[in-house]
N, C-alpha and C positions, 0 to 999 in steps of 0.2 A: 749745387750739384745738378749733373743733368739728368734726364729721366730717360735717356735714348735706353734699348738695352741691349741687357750684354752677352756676348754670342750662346751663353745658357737659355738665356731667354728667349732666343727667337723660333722655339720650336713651341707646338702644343702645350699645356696642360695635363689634359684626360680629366682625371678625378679630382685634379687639384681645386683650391678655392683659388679665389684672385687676390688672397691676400699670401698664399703659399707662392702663389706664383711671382710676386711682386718680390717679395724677402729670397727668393733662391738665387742663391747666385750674387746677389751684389749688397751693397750696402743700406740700408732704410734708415737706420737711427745712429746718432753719433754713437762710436763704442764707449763703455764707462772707466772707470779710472784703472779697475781689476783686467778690465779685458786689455787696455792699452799698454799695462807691463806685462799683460801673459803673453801678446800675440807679436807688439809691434817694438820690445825691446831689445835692443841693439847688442847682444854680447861680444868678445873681443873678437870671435871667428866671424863675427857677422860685420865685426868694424872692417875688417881686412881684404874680406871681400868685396865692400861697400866702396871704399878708400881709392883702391885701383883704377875707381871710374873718376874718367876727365871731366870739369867743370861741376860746379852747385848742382846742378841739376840734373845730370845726371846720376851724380850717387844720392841725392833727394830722390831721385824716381826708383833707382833700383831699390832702395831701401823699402821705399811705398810697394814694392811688388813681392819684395820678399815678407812684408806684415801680411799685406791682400791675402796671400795664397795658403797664410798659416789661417786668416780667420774666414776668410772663405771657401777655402778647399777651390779656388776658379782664379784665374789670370783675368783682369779686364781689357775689353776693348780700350779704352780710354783708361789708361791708369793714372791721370789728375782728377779720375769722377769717386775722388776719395773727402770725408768729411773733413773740414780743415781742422777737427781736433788732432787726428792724424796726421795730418802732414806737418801738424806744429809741435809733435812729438818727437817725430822719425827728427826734423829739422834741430831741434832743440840737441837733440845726441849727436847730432853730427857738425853743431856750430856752427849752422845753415840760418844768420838773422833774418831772413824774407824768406818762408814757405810758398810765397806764389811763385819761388822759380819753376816749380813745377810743372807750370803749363809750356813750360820751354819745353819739356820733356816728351811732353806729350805732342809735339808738334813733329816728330820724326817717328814714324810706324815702324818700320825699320829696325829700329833701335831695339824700341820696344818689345819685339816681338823674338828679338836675339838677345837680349838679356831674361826674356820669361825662358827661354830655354837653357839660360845658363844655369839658372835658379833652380830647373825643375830637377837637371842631373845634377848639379852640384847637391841639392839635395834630399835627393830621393824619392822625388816623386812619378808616379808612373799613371801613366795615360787608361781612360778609361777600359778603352780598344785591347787593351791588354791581356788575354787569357785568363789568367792566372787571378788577376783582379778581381775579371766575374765572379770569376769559381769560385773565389771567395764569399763574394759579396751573395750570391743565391745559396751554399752551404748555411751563412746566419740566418738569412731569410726563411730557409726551409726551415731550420731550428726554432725561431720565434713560430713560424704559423703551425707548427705542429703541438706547440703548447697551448696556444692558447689566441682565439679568433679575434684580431684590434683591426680598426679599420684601414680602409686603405692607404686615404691622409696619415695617419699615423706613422704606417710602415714607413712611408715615403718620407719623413722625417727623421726617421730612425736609421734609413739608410745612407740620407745625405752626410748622417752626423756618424756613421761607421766610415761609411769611404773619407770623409775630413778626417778622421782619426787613424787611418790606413795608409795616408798620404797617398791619394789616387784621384786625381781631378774629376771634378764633378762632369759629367757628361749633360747634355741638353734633358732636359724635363721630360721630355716624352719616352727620350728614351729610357730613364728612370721609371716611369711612370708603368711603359710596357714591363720590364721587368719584376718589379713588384706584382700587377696583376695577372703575370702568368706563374711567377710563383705561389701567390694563393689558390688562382685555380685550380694548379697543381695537387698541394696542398689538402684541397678541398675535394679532389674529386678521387684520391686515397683514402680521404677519410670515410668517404660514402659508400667505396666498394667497403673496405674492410666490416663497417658497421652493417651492411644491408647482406654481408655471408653470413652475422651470424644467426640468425631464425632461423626457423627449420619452413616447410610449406604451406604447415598449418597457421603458426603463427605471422607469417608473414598476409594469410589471406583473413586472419583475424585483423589485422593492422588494416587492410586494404576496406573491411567491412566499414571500419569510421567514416566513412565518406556516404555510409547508405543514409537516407531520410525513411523513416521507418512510419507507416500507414498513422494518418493523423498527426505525424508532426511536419511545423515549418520550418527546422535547421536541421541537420545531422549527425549522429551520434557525436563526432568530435565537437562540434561545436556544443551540445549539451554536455558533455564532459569539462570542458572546460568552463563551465559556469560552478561557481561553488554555492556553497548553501548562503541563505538571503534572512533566513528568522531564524531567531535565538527559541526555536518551538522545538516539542519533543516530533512533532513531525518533520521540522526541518532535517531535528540529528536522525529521525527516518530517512530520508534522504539523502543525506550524507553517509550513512553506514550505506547503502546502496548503491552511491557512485561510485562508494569504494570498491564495492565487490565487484562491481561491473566493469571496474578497471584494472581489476588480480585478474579477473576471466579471459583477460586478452595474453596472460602464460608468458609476460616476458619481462616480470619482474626477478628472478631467477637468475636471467642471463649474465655471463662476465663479460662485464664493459671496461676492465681496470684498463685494460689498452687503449681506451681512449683519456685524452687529460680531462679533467672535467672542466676547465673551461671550454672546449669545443664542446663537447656533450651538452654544457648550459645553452652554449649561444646556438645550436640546434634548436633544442628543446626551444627555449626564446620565440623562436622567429617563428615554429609552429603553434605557438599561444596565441601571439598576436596578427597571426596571417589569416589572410577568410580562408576555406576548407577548401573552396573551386581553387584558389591558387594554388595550394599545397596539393591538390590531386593533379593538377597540369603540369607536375615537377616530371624529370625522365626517373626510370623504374627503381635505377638504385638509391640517388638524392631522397626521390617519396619514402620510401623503406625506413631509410637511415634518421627522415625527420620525423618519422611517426613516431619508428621505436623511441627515439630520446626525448618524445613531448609524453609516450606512455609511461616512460621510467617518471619524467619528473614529474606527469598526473599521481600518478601513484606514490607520490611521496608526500604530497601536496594535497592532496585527499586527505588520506590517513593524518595528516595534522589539522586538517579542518575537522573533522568530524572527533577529533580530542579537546582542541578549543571548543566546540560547540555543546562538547559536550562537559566541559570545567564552568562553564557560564550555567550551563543548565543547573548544576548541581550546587554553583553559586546562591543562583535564585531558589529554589528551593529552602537553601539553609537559612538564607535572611528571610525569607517571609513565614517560617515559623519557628521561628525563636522563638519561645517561652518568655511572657513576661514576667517580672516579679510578682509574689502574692503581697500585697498589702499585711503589715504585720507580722514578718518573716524576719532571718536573718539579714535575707537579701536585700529589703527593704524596710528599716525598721520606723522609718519616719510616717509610716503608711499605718502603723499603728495606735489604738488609740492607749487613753493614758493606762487602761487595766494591764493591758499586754504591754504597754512596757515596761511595767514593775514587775512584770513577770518573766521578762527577758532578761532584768537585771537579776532578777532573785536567781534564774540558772543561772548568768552568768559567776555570779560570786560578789561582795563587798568591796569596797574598795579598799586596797590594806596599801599601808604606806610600805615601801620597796625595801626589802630585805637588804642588809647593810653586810653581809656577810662576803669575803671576798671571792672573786669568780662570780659573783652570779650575774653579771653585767648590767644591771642598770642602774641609774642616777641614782644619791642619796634620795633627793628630795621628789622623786617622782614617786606617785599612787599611780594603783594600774589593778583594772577589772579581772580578777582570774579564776578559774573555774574552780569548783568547791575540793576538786583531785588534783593533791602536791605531783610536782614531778622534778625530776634529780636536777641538779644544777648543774654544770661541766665539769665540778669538782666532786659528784655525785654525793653532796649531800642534799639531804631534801630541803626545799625549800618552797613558796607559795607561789612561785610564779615562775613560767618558765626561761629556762639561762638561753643567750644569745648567742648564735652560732651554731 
Protein backbone atom coordinates (compact mmCIF):
# COMPACT_ATOMS: atom_id res chain seq x y z
CA UNK A 1 0.00 0.00 0.00
CA UNK A 2 1.20 3.35 -0.61
CA UNK A 3 1.68 5.91 2.10
CA UNK A 4 0.98 9.21 -0.35
CA UNK A 5 -2.05 10.83 1.38
CA UNK A 6 -5.24 11.14 1.09
CA UNK A 7 -7.04 14.50 0.33
CA UNK A 8 -8.08 14.36 4.42
CA UNK A 9 -4.80 14.37 5.08
CA UNK A 10 -3.22 17.11 3.44
CA UNK A 11 -4.38 19.69 5.74
CA UNK A 12 -2.96 20.44 9.46
CA UNK A 13 -3.41 18.53 12.56
CA UNK A 14 -3.72 21.23 15.46
CA UNK A 15 -4.10 18.97 18.59
CA UNK A 16 -4.07 15.93 16.89
CA UNK A 17 -1.13 13.28 17.67
CA UNK A 18 0.65 11.72 14.67
CA UNK A 19 -0.84 8.71 15.16
CA UNK A 20 -4.52 10.48 14.96
CA UNK A 21 -3.39 11.87 12.08
CA UNK A 22 -1.86 8.90 10.29
CA UNK A 23 -5.35 6.46 11.09
CA UNK A 24 -8.06 9.51 9.82
CA UNK A 25 -9.06 9.00 6.79
CA UNK A 26 -7.44 6.06 5.31
CA UNK A 27 -6.61 2.72 5.94
CA UNK A 28 -3.61 1.55 8.58
CA UNK A 29 -4.29 -2.16 9.48
CA UNK A 30 -5.84 -4.85 7.40
CA UNK A 31 -9.82 -4.86 8.54
CA UNK A 32 -10.76 -8.08 10.61
CA UNK A 33 -13.03 -10.69 9.63
CA UNK A 34 -16.27 -8.96 11.69
CA UNK A 35 -15.35 -5.56 10.04
CA UNK A 36 -15.08 -7.26 6.51
CA UNK A 37 -18.83 -8.54 6.53
CA UNK A 38 -20.14 -5.44 8.40
CA UNK A 39 -18.63 -2.81 5.88
CA UNK A 40 -17.52 -4.55 2.72
CA UNK A 41 -20.50 -7.16 2.02
CA UNK A 42 -22.05 -7.20 -1.07
CA UNK A 43 -25.99 -7.39 -0.72
CA UNK A 44 -28.29 -8.14 -3.83
CA UNK A 45 -28.92 -4.03 -4.13
CA UNK A 46 -25.35 -3.59 -3.83
CA UNK A 47 -24.82 -6.76 -6.58
CA UNK A 48 -27.00 -4.67 -9.10
CA UNK A 49 -25.57 -1.76 -8.84
CA UNK A 50 -21.96 -3.16 -9.00
CA UNK A 51 -22.99 -5.44 -11.99
CA UNK A 52 -23.80 -2.52 -14.54
CA UNK A 53 -20.18 -1.52 -14.62
CA UNK A 54 -18.17 -2.77 -17.83
CA UNK A 55 -15.11 -4.93 -17.37
CA UNK A 56 -13.52 -6.76 -13.90
CA UNK A 57 -12.38 -3.94 -12.93
CA UNK A 58 -14.33 -1.67 -12.88
CA UNK A 59 -17.09 -3.27 -10.84
CA UNK A 60 -13.85 -4.46 -8.52
CA UNK A 61 -13.26 -0.80 -8.10
CA UNK A 62 -16.66 0.47 -7.71
CA UNK A 63 -17.27 -2.29 -5.17
CA UNK A 64 -13.81 -1.10 -3.19
CA UNK A 65 -15.33 2.44 -3.06
CA UNK A 66 -18.65 1.60 -1.93
CA UNK A 67 -16.79 -0.76 1.22
CA UNK A 68 -14.08 2.52 1.59
CA UNK A 69 -16.74 4.99 2.14
CA UNK A 70 -18.91 2.87 4.65
CA UNK A 71 -15.63 2.14 6.72
CA UNK A 72 -14.05 5.35 6.32
CA UNK A 73 -16.68 7.82 6.10
CA UNK A 74 -13.87 9.51 2.96
CA UNK A 75 -13.46 8.45 -0.79
CA UNK A 76 -9.70 7.88 -1.56
CA UNK A 77 -7.50 9.51 -3.91
CA UNK A 78 -6.23 6.32 -5.11
CA UNK A 79 -8.95 3.86 -4.52
CA UNK A 80 -6.44 0.39 -5.24
CA UNK A 81 -4.39 2.14 -1.87
CA UNK A 82 -6.81 -0.66 -0.29
CA UNK A 83 -5.48 -3.75 1.92
CA UNK A 84 -5.58 -6.68 -0.37
CA UNK A 85 -7.67 -8.50 2.22
CA UNK A 86 -10.18 -6.17 0.81
CA UNK A 87 -9.96 -6.46 -2.49
CA UNK A 88 -9.95 -10.26 -2.26
CA UNK A 89 -13.17 -10.11 -0.53
CA UNK A 90 -15.14 -7.59 -2.61
CA UNK A 91 -13.42 -10.02 -5.65
CA UNK A 92 -14.49 -13.19 -4.13
CA UNK A 93 -18.48 -11.96 -4.31
CA UNK A 94 -18.21 -10.77 -7.46
CA UNK A 95 -16.31 -13.94 -9.13
CA UNK A 96 -13.45 -11.59 -9.73
CA UNK A 97 -10.25 -14.56 -9.68
CA UNK A 98 -7.31 -11.76 -9.86
CA UNK A 99 -7.99 -8.86 -7.28
CA UNK A 100 -4.96 -6.98 -8.74
CA UNK A 101 -7.28 -5.82 -11.63
CA UNK A 102 -7.75 -3.21 -9.60
CA UNK A 103 -4.91 -1.29 -10.39
CA UNK A 104 -6.55 -0.92 -13.90
CA UNK A 105 -9.06 0.97 -12.05
CA UNK A 106 -7.09 3.12 -10.73
CA UNK A 107 -5.24 4.17 -13.72
CA UNK A 108 -8.43 6.46 -15.05
CA UNK A 109 -9.12 9.48 -12.42
CA UNK A 110 -12.06 10.17 -14.28
CA UNK A 111 -13.68 7.38 -13.60
CA UNK A 112 -13.06 7.28 -10.34
CA UNK A 113 -14.03 10.38 -9.40
CA UNK A 114 -17.74 9.81 -11.33
CA UNK A 115 -18.51 6.73 -9.73
CA UNK A 116 -17.50 8.28 -5.88
CA UNK A 117 -20.37 10.56 -6.99
CA UNK A 118 -22.64 7.93 -8.03
CA UNK A 119 -22.18 6.25 -4.79
CA UNK A 120 -22.45 9.24 -2.65
CA UNK A 121 -26.19 10.20 -4.06
CA UNK A 122 -27.12 6.83 -4.66
CA UNK A 123 -26.58 6.60 -1.32
CA UNK A 124 -27.09 9.16 0.89
CA UNK A 125 -24.31 10.69 1.71
CA UNK A 126 -23.87 14.43 2.09
CA UNK A 127 -20.83 16.62 1.91
CA UNK A 128 -19.38 18.11 4.79
CA UNK A 129 -19.99 21.87 3.36
CA UNK A 130 -23.54 21.07 3.98
CA UNK A 131 -25.58 23.27 6.47
CA UNK A 132 -27.54 21.19 7.90
CA UNK A 133 -24.56 18.70 8.75
CA UNK A 134 -22.74 21.23 10.88
CA UNK A 135 -25.65 22.06 12.74
CA UNK A 136 -25.79 18.93 13.49
CA UNK A 137 -22.64 17.88 14.20
CA UNK A 138 -21.96 21.22 16.83
CA UNK A 139 -25.70 20.61 18.43
CA UNK A 140 -23.83 16.93 19.84
CA UNK A 141 -20.69 18.56 20.40
CA UNK A 142 -22.31 21.30 22.58
CA UNK A 143 -24.32 18.27 24.29
CA UNK A 144 -21.15 16.24 25.11
CA UNK A 145 -19.06 19.39 26.50
CA UNK A 146 -21.72 20.60 28.50
CA UNK A 147 -21.60 17.29 30.58
CA UNK A 148 -18.77 16.70 31.06
CA UNK A 149 -14.89 18.17 30.08
CA UNK A 150 -12.83 15.12 27.83
CA UNK A 151 -10.06 16.23 25.89
CA UNK A 152 -9.80 17.55 22.73
CA UNK A 153 -8.31 14.29 20.95
CA UNK A 154 -11.12 12.61 22.32
CA UNK A 155 -13.89 14.87 20.97
CA UNK A 156 -12.22 14.69 17.63
CA UNK A 157 -12.70 11.02 17.69
CA UNK A 158 -15.94 11.04 18.66
CA UNK A 159 -16.89 13.30 16.03
CA UNK A 160 -15.30 11.54 13.18
CA UNK A 161 -17.24 8.42 14.35
CA UNK A 162 -20.80 10.46 14.56
CA UNK A 163 -20.24 12.13 11.06
CA UNK A 164 -19.30 8.12 9.81
CA UNK A 165 -22.44 7.14 11.41
CA UNK A 166 -24.45 10.30 9.96
CA UNK A 167 -23.22 9.35 6.60
CA UNK A 168 -21.50 12.93 6.00
CA UNK A 169 -17.95 12.71 4.67
CA UNK A 170 -15.27 13.40 6.74
CA UNK A 171 -13.82 16.86 5.88
CA UNK A 172 -9.98 17.57 6.11
CA UNK A 173 -8.38 17.51 9.84
CA UNK A 174 -8.09 21.00 10.44
CA UNK A 175 -11.01 21.56 9.61
CA UNK A 176 -12.55 19.11 12.17
CA UNK A 177 -10.06 20.08 14.34
CA UNK A 178 -11.22 24.09 14.37
CA UNK A 179 -14.58 23.00 14.96
CA UNK A 180 -14.19 20.97 17.99
CA UNK A 181 -12.01 23.65 19.60
CA UNK A 182 -14.34 26.52 19.08
CA UNK A 183 -16.92 24.45 20.42
CA UNK A 184 -15.28 23.78 23.77
CA UNK A 185 -14.36 27.20 23.93
CA UNK A 186 -17.59 28.04 23.62
CA UNK A 187 -18.63 25.66 25.99
CA UNK A 188 -16.18 26.64 28.28
CA UNK A 189 -16.46 30.22 28.33
CA UNK A 190 -20.56 29.82 29.39
CA UNK A 191 -19.50 27.84 31.88
CA UNK A 192 -17.40 30.46 33.49
CA UNK A 193 -19.91 33.39 33.10
CA UNK A 194 -22.58 31.35 34.52
CA UNK A 195 -20.41 30.09 37.61
CA UNK A 196 -18.40 33.55 38.41
CA UNK A 197 -22.53 35.39 38.58
CA UNK A 198 -23.07 33.45 41.30
CA UNK A 199 -21.12 35.06 44.42
CA UNK A 200 -22.08 37.92 45.56
CA UNK A 201 -18.86 40.90 46.13
CA UNK A 202 -17.91 39.71 49.16
CA UNK A 203 -17.36 36.48 48.38
CA UNK A 204 -15.95 36.86 45.32
CA UNK A 205 -13.09 39.27 47.11
CA UNK A 206 -12.92 36.50 49.64
CA UNK A 207 -11.88 34.09 46.60
CA UNK A 208 -9.60 36.73 45.19
CA UNK A 209 -7.80 37.06 48.87
CA UNK A 210 -6.10 33.26 48.15
CA UNK A 211 -3.74 34.63 46.04
CA UNK A 212 -2.32 37.07 49.21
CA UNK A 213 1.07 35.69 50.79
CA UNK A 214 0.48 36.71 54.29
CA UNK A 215 3.50 38.32 56.57
CA UNK A 216 6.09 35.52 57.23
CA UNK A 217 5.00 33.10 54.87
CA UNK A 218 6.60 31.71 51.50
CA UNK A 219 3.39 30.45 49.49
CA UNK A 220 -0.17 31.69 49.59
CA UNK A 221 -3.10 31.03 51.14
CA UNK A 222 -4.30 28.81 48.32
CA UNK A 223 -1.42 27.13 48.08
CA UNK A 224 -1.34 26.27 51.96
CA UNK A 225 -4.81 25.21 51.55
CA UNK A 226 -4.30 22.95 49.44
CA UNK A 227 -1.72 21.07 51.38
CA UNK A 228 -3.42 18.43 53.77
CA UNK A 229 -2.44 17.31 57.10
CA UNK A 230 1.24 15.29 57.08
CA UNK A 231 1.03 13.48 60.96
CA UNK A 232 -1.17 11.22 62.31
CA UNK A 233 -0.68 13.71 65.75
CA UNK A 234 -3.35 15.36 67.76
CA UNK A 235 -1.62 18.54 66.49
CA UNK A 236 -1.97 17.49 63.12
CA UNK A 237 -5.94 16.86 63.56
CA UNK A 238 -5.31 20.57 65.15
CA UNK A 239 -4.59 21.63 61.90
CA UNK A 240 -6.75 20.05 60.00
CA UNK A 241 -9.79 21.11 62.08
CA UNK A 242 -8.38 24.63 61.17
CA UNK A 243 -7.99 24.27 57.47
CA UNK A 244 -11.38 23.34 57.74
CA UNK A 245 -12.61 26.31 59.20
CA UNK A 246 -10.67 28.53 57.26
CA UNK A 247 -12.08 27.05 54.24
CA UNK A 248 -16.06 27.42 55.50
CA UNK A 249 -14.75 31.22 56.08
CA UNK A 250 -14.52 31.85 52.45
CA UNK A 251 -19.00 31.52 52.73
CA UNK A 252 -19.40 29.69 49.45
CA UNK A 253 -19.94 26.33 50.56
CA UNK A 254 -23.76 27.07 50.70
CA UNK A 255 -23.99 28.09 47.30
CA UNK A 256 -26.20 26.08 44.42
CA UNK A 257 -23.99 24.74 41.89
CA UNK A 258 -26.61 21.77 40.84
CA UNK A 259 -26.54 23.71 37.28
CA UNK A 260 -23.28 22.88 36.71
CA UNK A 261 -22.57 18.82 35.83
CA UNK A 262 -20.20 17.79 38.32
CA UNK A 263 -17.91 16.53 35.84
CA UNK A 264 -17.18 20.18 34.77
CA UNK A 265 -17.13 21.42 38.25
CA UNK A 266 -14.42 18.47 39.07
CA UNK A 267 -12.19 19.18 36.04
CA UNK A 268 -12.28 22.96 37.30
CA UNK A 269 -11.73 22.23 40.54
CA UNK A 270 -8.78 19.69 39.03
CA UNK A 271 -6.71 22.04 37.22
CA UNK A 272 -6.89 24.59 40.14
CA UNK A 273 -5.31 21.82 42.66
CA UNK A 274 -2.61 21.13 40.51
CA UNK A 275 -1.92 24.70 38.82
CA UNK A 276 0.76 27.15 40.71
CA UNK A 277 -1.48 30.14 42.18
CA UNK A 278 0.57 32.93 39.70
CA UNK A 279 -1.03 30.85 36.93
CA UNK A 280 -4.39 30.75 38.16
CA UNK A 281 -4.24 34.53 39.15
CA UNK A 282 -3.18 35.44 35.36
CA UNK A 283 -6.47 33.71 34.31
CA UNK A 284 -9.24 36.86 32.83
CA UNK A 285 -11.77 37.86 35.66
CA UNK A 286 -14.58 35.50 35.04
CA UNK A 287 -12.39 31.92 34.36
CA UNK A 288 -10.36 33.16 37.91
CA UNK A 289 -13.72 33.34 39.72
CA UNK A 290 -15.22 30.36 38.44
CA UNK A 291 -11.85 28.15 39.24
CA UNK A 292 -11.47 29.31 42.51
CA UNK A 293 -15.12 28.91 43.59
CA UNK A 294 -14.92 24.99 42.38
CA UNK A 295 -11.26 24.32 43.93
CA UNK A 296 -13.15 26.03 47.34
CA UNK A 297 -16.24 23.76 47.06
CA UNK A 298 -14.01 20.64 46.49
CA UNK A 299 -11.15 22.08 49.39
CA UNK A 300 -14.02 22.01 51.47
CA UNK A 301 -15.13 18.57 50.92
CA UNK A 302 -11.77 17.23 51.00
CA UNK A 303 -10.80 18.89 54.28
CA UNK A 304 -13.65 17.78 56.03
CA UNK A 305 -12.67 14.08 55.12
CA UNK A 306 -9.24 14.54 56.07
CA UNK A 307 -9.52 15.80 59.25
CA UNK A 308 -12.27 12.59 59.90
CA UNK A 309 -9.62 10.08 58.72
CA UNK A 310 -7.11 11.65 60.90
CA UNK A 311 -9.08 11.79 63.10
CA UNK A 312 -10.40 7.53 63.13
CA UNK A 313 -6.53 6.78 63.14
CA UNK A 314 -6.06 8.86 66.16
CA UNK A 315 -8.76 7.18 68.07
CA UNK A 316 -7.44 3.96 66.39
CA UNK A 317 -4.14 4.35 68.21
CA UNK A 318 -5.20 5.36 71.29
CA UNK A 319 -7.49 2.14 71.69
CA UNK A 320 -4.54 -0.39 70.81
CA UNK A 321 -2.17 1.05 72.99
CA UNK A 322 -4.22 0.68 75.94
CA UNK A 323 -5.75 -2.39 75.99
CA UNK A 324 -5.79 -4.00 79.19
CA UNK A 325 -3.88 -6.94 79.43
CA UNK A 326 -5.13 -10.12 81.13
CA UNK A 327 -4.46 -10.69 84.92
CA UNK A 328 -2.57 -13.74 85.49
CA UNK A 329 -5.09 -16.13 87.18
CA UNK A 330 -8.35 -14.76 85.87
CA UNK A 331 -10.86 -16.15 83.87
CA UNK A 332 -9.22 -14.46 81.04
CA UNK A 333 -6.24 -16.09 81.53
CA UNK A 334 -6.33 -19.14 83.46
CA UNK A 335 -3.00 -20.80 82.45
CA UNK A 336 -1.36 -17.65 84.21
CA UNK A 337 -2.52 -19.38 87.31
CA UNK A 338 -0.91 -21.27 89.74
CA UNK A 339 -1.91 -24.66 90.88
CA UNK A 340 -4.01 -23.27 94.19
CA UNK A 341 -6.21 -20.89 91.99
CA UNK A 342 -6.90 -23.39 89.75
CA UNK A 343 -8.51 -25.77 92.05
CA UNK A 344 -10.30 -22.98 92.90
CA UNK A 345 -11.49 -21.94 89.68
CA UNK A 346 -12.61 -25.30 89.21
CA UNK A 347 -14.24 -25.61 92.62
CA UNK A 348 -16.58 -22.30 91.17
CA UNK A 349 -16.85 -23.61 88.30
CA UNK A 350 -18.71 -27.05 89.33
CA UNK A 351 -17.64 -30.98 89.08
CA UNK A 352 -17.59 -32.59 86.29
CA UNK A 353 -21.03 -34.43 85.76
CA UNK A 354 -21.54 -36.86 82.94
CA UNK A 355 -24.32 -34.93 80.38
CA UNK A 356 -27.87 -35.31 81.18
CA UNK A 357 -29.41 -38.05 78.84
CA UNK A 358 -32.72 -36.41 79.16
CA UNK A 359 -34.28 -35.48 75.68
CA UNK A 360 -34.00 -31.77 74.38
CA UNK A 361 -31.32 -30.94 76.35
CA UNK A 362 -28.82 -31.01 73.50
CA UNK A 363 -25.68 -32.61 74.27
CA UNK A 364 -23.92 -35.85 73.54
CA UNK A 365 -24.67 -39.05 75.63
CA UNK A 366 -21.07 -39.58 76.42
CA UNK A 367 -19.88 -36.09 76.91
CA UNK A 368 -18.89 -34.47 80.69
CA UNK A 369 -18.98 -30.89 80.78
CA UNK A 370 -17.92 -28.20 83.74
CA UNK A 371 -21.15 -26.28 85.01
CA UNK A 372 -21.83 -23.99 87.45
CA UNK A 373 -23.17 -25.09 90.85
CA UNK A 374 -26.97 -23.13 89.56
CA UNK A 375 -29.40 -25.64 87.42
CA UNK A 376 -30.83 -23.75 84.69
CA UNK A 377 -34.06 -24.99 82.43
CA UNK A 378 -33.33 -26.81 79.48
CA UNK A 379 -35.55 -25.84 76.10
CA UNK A 380 -38.01 -28.21 77.30
CA UNK A 381 -37.94 -26.38 80.65
CA UNK A 382 -37.10 -28.96 82.79
CA UNK A 383 -34.34 -28.47 85.03
CA UNK A 384 -31.42 -29.89 84.37
CA UNK A 385 -27.35 -29.36 85.20
CA UNK A 386 -26.12 -27.95 82.35
CA UNK A 387 -27.25 -25.44 80.18
CA UNK A 388 -29.70 -26.62 76.77
CA UNK A 389 -28.21 -25.41 73.29
CA UNK A 390 -29.77 -22.80 71.45
Amino acid sequence: MDTEPTPVERDGGGFLTAEQRRRYGRYVDDPDQAQLDRYFHLDIADREFVDIRRGEHNRLGFAVQIGTVRFLGTFLADPSDVPWAVAAHLAAQLGIADPGVLKQYAAREGTNRLHAGEIQHAYGYRDFADPAAQTELIGWLEARTRLASERPGVLFDLAAARLLEAKVLLPGPTVLTRLVASVRDQAATRLWEALAAVPDAGQRARLEGLFVVADGERSSTLDRLRRGPTSVTATGLLGALHRLEEIRALGVGGLDLSFVPPGRLEALARYAIIAKAQAVARMGEQRRTATLLAAARHLETAAGDDALDLLDQLLGDILCSRRPRPRPGTAADPAGAGPGRRAALRRREGPARPASRRPGCGLGRDRAVRVPRTARRCRRGRRCHHPARG
